[in-house]
C-alpha positions in Angstrom: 113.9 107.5 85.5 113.0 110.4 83.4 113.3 110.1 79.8 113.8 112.3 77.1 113.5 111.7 73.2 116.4 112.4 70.9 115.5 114.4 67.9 117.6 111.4 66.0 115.4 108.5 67.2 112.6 110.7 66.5 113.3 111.1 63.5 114.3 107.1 63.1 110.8 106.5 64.7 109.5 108.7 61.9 111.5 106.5 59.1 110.3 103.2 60.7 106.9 104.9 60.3 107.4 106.3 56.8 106.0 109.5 58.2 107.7 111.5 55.0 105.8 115.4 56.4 106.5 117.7 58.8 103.7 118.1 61.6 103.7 119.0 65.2 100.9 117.1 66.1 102.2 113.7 64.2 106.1 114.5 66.6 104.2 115.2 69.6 101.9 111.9 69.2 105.0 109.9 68.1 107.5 111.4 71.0 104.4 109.9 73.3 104.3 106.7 71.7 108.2 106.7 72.1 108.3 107.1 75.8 105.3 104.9 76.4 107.4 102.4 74.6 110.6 103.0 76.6 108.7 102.6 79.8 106.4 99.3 78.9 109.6 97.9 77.5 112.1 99.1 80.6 109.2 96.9 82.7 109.6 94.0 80.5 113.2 93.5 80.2 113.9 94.8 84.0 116.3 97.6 83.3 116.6 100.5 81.9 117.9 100.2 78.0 119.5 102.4 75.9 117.3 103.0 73.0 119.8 105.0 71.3 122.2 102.7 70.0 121.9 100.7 67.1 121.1 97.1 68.3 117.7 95.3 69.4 116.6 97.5 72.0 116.2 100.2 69.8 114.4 97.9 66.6 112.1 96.5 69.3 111.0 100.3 70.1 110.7 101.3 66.6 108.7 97.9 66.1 106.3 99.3 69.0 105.6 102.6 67.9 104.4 100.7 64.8 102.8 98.4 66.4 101.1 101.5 68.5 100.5 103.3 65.7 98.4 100.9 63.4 96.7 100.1 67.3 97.8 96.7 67.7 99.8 97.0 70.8 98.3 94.2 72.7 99.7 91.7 69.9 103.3 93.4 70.4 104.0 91.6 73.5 103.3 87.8 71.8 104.8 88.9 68.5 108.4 89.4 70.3 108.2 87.1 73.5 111.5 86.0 72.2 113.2 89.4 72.3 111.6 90.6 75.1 112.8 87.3 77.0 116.3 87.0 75.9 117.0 90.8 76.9 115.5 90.3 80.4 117.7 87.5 80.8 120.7 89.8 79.7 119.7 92.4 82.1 119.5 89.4 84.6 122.9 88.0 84.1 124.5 91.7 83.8 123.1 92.4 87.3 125.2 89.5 88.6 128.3 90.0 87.4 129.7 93.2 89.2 130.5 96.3 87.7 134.1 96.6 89.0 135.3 92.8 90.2 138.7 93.0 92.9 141.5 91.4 91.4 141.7 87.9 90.9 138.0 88.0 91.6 136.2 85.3 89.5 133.3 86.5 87.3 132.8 83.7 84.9 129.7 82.2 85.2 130.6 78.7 84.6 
């Protein structure tokens, strides 16, 4: 999947940074870090995830670009196994459960 990055959650990324100035290089290195995140993330959970909506997703990618930033990705990973675990296992379940059930089909998972 091809991504793109939203001038908004650029400019979030920037706020979770407190990157206050305007500079092409510091978007351009931030937009990377962004997409890098989408994709290590996407790998992790098993899906693609909306990073634009308010929710964890997107505070677990603004987490990583400050993680990426102050070069301390490799403790990202350990510092949110929880997240990262608990949203694969949402992707999992959401993968079961079809998108449009036949009537009187039975999608509980009990």
């Amino acid at each position: 999947m091809s991504r793109e990055v939203s001038l908004r959650l650029l400019s979030d990324a920037k706020r979770a940074n407190n990157i206050t100035w305007e500079d092409e290089d510091t978007d351009k290195s931030l937009t990377s870090i962004l997409l890098q995140g989408m994709a290590w993330l996407d790998a992790r959970i098993g899906a693609d995830t909306d990073y634009e909506t308010e929710g964890v997703p997107k505070a677990l990618l603004l987490d990583y670009t400050r993680y990426a930033r102050a070069e301390a990705r490799h403790r990202f990973e350990n510092d949110y196994l929880s997240d990262l675990l608990a949203l694969g296992l949402q992707a999992d379940i959401e993968r079961m459960i079809p998108d449009d059930p036949e009537p009187g089909e039975d999608t509980d998972l009990q």
